[in-house]
VOVEXFI-352596 format. One record per residue (C-alpha): residue in one letter; z, y, x. Coordinates in Angstrom, 2 decimals. Layout:
# residues N
SITE residu      pz      py      px
SITE      A       Z       Y       X
...
***
This chain:
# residues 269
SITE residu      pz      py      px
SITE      X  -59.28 -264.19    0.93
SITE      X  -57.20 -261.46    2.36
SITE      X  -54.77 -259.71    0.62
SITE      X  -55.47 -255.79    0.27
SITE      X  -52.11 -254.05    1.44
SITE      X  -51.09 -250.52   -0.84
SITE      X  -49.40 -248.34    1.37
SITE      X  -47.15 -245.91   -1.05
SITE      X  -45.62 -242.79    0.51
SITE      X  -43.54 -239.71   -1.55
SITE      X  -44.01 -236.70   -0.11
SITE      X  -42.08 -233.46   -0.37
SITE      X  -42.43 -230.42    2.05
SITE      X  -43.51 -233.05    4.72
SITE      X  -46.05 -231.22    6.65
SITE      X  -44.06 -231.87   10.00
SITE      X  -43.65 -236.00    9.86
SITE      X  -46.56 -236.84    7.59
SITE      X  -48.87 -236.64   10.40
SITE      X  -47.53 -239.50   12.55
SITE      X  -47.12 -241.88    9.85
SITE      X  -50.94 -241.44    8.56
SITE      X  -51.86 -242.14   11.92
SITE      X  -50.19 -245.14   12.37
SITE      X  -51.53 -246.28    9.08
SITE      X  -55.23 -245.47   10.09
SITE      X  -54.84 -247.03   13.51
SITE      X  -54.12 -249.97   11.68
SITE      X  -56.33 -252.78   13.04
SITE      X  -56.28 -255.05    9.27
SITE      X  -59.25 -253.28    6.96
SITE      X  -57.71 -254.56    3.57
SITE      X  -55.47 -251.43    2.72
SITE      X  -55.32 -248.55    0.97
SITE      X  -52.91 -245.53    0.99
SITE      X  -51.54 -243.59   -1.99
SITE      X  -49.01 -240.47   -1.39
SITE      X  -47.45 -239.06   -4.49
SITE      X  -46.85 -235.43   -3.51
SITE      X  -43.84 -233.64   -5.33
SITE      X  -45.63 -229.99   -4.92
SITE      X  -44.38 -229.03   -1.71
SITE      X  -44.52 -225.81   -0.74
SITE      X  -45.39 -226.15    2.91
SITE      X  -48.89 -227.51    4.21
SITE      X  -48.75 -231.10    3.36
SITE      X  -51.14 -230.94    0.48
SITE      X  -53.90 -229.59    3.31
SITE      X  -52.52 -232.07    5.58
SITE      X  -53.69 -234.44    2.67
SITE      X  -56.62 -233.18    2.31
SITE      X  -57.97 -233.01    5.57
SITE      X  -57.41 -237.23    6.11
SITE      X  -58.57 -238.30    2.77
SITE      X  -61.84 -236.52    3.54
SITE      X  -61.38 -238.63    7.10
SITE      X  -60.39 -242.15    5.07
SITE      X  -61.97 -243.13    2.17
SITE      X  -59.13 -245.37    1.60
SITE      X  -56.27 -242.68    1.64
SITE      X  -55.57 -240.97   -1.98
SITE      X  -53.45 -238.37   -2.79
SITE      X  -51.91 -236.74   -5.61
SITE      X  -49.58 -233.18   -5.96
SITE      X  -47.37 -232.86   -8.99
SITE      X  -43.76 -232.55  -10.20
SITE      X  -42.21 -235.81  -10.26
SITE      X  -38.14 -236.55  -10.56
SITE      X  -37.09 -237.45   -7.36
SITE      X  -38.60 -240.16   -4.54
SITE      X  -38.48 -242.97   -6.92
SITE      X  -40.21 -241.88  -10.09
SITE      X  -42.91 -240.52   -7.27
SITE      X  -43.14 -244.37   -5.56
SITE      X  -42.96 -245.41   -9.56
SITE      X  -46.24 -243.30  -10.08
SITE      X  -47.58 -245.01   -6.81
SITE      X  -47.07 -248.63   -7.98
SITE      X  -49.00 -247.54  -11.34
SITE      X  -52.13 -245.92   -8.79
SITE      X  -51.96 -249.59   -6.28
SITE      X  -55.13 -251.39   -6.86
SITE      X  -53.70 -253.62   -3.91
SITE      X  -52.06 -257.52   -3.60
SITE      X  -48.56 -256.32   -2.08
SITE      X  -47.48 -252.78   -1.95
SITE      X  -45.12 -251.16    0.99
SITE      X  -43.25 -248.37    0.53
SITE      X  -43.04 -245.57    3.41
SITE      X  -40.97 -242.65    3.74
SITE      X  -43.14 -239.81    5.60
SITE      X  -40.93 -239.76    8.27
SITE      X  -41.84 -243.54    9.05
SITE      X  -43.98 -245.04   10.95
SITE      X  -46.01 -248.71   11.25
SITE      X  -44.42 -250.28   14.29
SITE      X  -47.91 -251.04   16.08
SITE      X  -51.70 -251.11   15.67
SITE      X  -51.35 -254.93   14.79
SITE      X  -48.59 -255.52   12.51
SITE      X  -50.57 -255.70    8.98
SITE      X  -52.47 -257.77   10.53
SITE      X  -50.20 -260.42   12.22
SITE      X  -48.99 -260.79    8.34
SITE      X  -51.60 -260.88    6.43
SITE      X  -54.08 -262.74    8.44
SITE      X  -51.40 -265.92    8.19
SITE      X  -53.02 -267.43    5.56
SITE      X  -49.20 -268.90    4.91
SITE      X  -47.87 -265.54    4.16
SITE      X  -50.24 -264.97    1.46
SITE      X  -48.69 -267.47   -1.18
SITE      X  -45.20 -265.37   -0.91
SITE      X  -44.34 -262.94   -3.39
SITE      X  -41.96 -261.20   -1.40
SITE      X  -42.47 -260.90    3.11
SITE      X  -39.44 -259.44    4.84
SITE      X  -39.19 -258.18    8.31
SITE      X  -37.41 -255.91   10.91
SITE      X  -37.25 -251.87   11.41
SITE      X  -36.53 -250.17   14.58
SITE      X  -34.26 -247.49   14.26
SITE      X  -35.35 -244.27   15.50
SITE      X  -32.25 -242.74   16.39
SITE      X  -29.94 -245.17   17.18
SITE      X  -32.68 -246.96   19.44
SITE      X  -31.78 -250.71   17.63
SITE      X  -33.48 -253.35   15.86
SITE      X  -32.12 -253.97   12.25
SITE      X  -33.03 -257.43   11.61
SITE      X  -32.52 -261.06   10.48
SITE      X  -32.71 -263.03    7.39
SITE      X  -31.29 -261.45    4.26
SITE      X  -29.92 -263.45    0.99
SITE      X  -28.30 -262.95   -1.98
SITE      X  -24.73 -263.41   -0.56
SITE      X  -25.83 -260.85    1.69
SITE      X  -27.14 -258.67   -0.86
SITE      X  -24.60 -258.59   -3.33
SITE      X  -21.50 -260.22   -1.63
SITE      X  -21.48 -258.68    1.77
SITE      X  -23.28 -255.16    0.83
SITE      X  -25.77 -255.48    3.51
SITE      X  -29.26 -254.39    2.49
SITE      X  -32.63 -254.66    3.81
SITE      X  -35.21 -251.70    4.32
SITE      X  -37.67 -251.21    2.04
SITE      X  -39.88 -249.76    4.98
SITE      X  -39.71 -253.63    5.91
SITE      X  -40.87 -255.06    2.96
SITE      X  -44.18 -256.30    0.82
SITE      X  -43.71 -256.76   -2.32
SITE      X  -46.35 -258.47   -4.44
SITE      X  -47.75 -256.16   -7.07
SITE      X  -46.99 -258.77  -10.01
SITE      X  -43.20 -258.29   -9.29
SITE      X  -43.02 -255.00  -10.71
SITE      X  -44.72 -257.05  -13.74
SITE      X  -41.95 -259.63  -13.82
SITE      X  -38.86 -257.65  -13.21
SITE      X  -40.02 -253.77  -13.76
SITE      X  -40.17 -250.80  -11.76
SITE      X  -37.51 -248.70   -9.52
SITE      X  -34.20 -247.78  -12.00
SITE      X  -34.09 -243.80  -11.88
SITE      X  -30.25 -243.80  -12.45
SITE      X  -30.29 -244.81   -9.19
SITE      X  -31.42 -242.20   -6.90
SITE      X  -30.37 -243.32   -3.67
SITE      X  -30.16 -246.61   -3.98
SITE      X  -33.03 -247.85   -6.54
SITE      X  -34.68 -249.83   -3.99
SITE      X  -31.56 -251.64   -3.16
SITE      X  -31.06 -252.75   -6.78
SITE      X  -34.55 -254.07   -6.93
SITE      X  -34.07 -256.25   -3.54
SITE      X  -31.21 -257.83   -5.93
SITE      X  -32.73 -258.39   -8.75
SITE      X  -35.63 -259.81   -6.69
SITE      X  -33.68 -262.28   -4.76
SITE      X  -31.78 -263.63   -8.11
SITE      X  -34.88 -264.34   -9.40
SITE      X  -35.57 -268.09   -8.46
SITE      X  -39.18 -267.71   -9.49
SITE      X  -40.12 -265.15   -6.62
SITE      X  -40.24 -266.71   -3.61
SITE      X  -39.73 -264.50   -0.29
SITE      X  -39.97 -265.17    3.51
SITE      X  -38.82 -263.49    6.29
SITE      X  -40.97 -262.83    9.48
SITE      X  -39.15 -261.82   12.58
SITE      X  -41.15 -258.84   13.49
SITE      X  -40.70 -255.02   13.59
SITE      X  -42.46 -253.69   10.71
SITE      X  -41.77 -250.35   11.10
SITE      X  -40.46 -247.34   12.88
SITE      X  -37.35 -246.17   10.46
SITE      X  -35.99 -242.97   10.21
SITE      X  -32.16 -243.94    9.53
SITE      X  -31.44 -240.44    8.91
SITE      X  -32.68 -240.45    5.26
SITE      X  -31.34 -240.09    1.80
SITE      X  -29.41 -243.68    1.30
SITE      X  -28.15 -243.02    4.96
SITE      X  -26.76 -240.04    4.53
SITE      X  -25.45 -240.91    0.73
SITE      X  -24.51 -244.43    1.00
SITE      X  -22.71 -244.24   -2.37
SITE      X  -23.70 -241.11   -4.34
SITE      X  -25.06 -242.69   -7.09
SITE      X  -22.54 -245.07   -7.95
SITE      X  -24.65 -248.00   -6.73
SITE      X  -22.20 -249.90   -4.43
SITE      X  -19.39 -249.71   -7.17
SITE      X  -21.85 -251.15   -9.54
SITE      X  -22.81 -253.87   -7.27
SITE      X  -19.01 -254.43   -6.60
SITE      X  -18.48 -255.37   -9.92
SITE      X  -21.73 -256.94  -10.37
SITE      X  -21.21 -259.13   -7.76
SITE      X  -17.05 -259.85   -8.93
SITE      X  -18.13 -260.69  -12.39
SITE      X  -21.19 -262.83  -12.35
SITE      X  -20.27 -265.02   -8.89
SITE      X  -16.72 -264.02   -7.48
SITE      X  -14.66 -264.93  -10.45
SITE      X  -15.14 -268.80  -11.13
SITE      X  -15.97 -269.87   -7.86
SITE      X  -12.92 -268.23   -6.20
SITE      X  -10.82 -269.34   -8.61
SITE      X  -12.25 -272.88   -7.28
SITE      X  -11.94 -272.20   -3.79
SITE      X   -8.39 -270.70   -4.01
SITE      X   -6.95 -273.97   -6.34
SITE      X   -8.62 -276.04   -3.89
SITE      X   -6.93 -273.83   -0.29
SITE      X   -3.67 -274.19   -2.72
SITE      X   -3.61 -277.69   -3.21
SITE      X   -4.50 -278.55    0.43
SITE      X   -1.50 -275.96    1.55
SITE      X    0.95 -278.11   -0.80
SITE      X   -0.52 -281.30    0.62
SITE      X    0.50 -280.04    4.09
SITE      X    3.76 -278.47    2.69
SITE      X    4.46 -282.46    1.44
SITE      X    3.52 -283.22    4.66
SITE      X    5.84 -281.52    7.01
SITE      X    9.74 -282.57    8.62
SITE      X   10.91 -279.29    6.56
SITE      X    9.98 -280.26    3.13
SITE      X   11.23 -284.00    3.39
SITE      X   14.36 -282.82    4.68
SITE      X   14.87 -280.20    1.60
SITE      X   13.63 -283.28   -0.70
SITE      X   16.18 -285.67    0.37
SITE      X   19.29 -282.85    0.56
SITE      X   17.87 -282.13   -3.03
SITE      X   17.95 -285.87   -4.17
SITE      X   21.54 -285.98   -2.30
SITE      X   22.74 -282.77   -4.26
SITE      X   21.58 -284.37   -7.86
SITE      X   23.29 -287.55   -6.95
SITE      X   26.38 -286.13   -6.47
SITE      X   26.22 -283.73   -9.62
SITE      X   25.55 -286.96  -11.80
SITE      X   29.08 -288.45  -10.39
SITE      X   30.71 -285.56  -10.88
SITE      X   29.72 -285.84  -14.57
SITE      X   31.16 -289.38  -14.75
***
């Protein structure tokens, strides 16, 4: 059975990108989907912009109220999915091509995965941001992966809850964490562009506004740095002292030491 794909876009004041990313959602060749933008009131003609595609798609749903901020709106949108794995645009995105939902989903091995990774192609920079992410990536080298690359299965928000509003930039980073030190949700990379990212947006432009990195700084010190570096350095120290027994230097100082103690016992005498 094929999965149904949610696609979940916030939307503020987005008449002039919103456009482009519907239409590579509708161009979409995979049926099973469904789109749901949480609209934060804008002011500008994105509600019409709305309204003029859902009466095109039956499967695109929108709704226009005050929410607080991008993740309390994609919050709203995971409570609206009816689907199997949810993906989480901005409205300045953009599915890579025609084909990509389904060259996922119609791998009937993807479809036992909780969590499906892939790449994004950056939009400015003209680059592919890509390869295989883990939790020493996550947490011990900082380096993230785009949400506008992932599926999440809609039981995950189940198991481990919903965005965390403290963090407003970085929310969806803290849930690709708590995801991955999960042992129980299994993920999978795919190495394909999923989609055509806008690296311009709020966590590019506020990498650490909301306090997230220094959180995950500690985070990451206290709960894996702390025993198993104390390992590894006892373990470099012990080697270096092996090698320090080992060298010309040390077994000279040794015997002028041995020498020295010898003659301050006869001195004694």
């Amino acid at each position: 059975m094929n999965p149904v794909v949610s696609i979940i876009i916030p939307t503020y004041n987005s008449e002039a990108t919103l456009e482009e990313c519907l239409q590579s959602i509708v161009q979409q060749t995979y049926p099973h989907k469904e789109v749901i933008v949480i609209d934060g009131l804008s002011k500008d003609g994105t509600v019409s912009l709305l309204q003029k595609y859902q009466a095109q798609s039956s499967f695109i749903t929108y709704v226009s109220e005050k929410d607080n901020g991008i993740y309390d709106a994609m919050n709203k949108g995971i409570d609206k999915a009816k689907g199997d794995y949810l993906l989480f645009l901005g409205s300045d995105d953009q599915l890579f091509s025609s084909n990509v939902l389904t060259e996922i989903f119609a791998d009937a091995k993807n479809v036992d995965v909780d969590l499906i990774y892939g790449n994004v192609f950056f939009k400015h920079a003209k680059r592919i941001y890509s390869g295989e992410s883990s939790l020493e990536k996550l947490i011990g080298e900082q380096i993230s992966i785009c949400h506008q690359a992932i599926f999440y299965k809609k039981e995950i928000f189940e198991r481990i809850g919903k965005y965390d509003l403290k963090y407003f930039v970085h929310a969806d980073y803290d849930l690709n964490v708590k995801c991955f030190e999960d042992a129980t949700i299994k993920t999978k990379y795919i190495d394909k562009i999923i989609t055509l990212y806008n690296e311009r947006g709020l966590s590019g432009l506020q990498p650490n506004k909301d306090g997230f990195h220094d959180w995950l700084t500690l985070h990451y010190i206290n709960k894996y740095v702390s025993p198993f570096a104390l390992i590894i350095k006892m373990k470099k120290l012990s080697e270096e002292l092996q090698d320090i027994k080992g060298s010309k230097a040390y077994k000279l100082a040794n015997t002028l030491s041995s020498t020295l103690s010898r003659l301050r016992m006869l001195r004694r005498r």
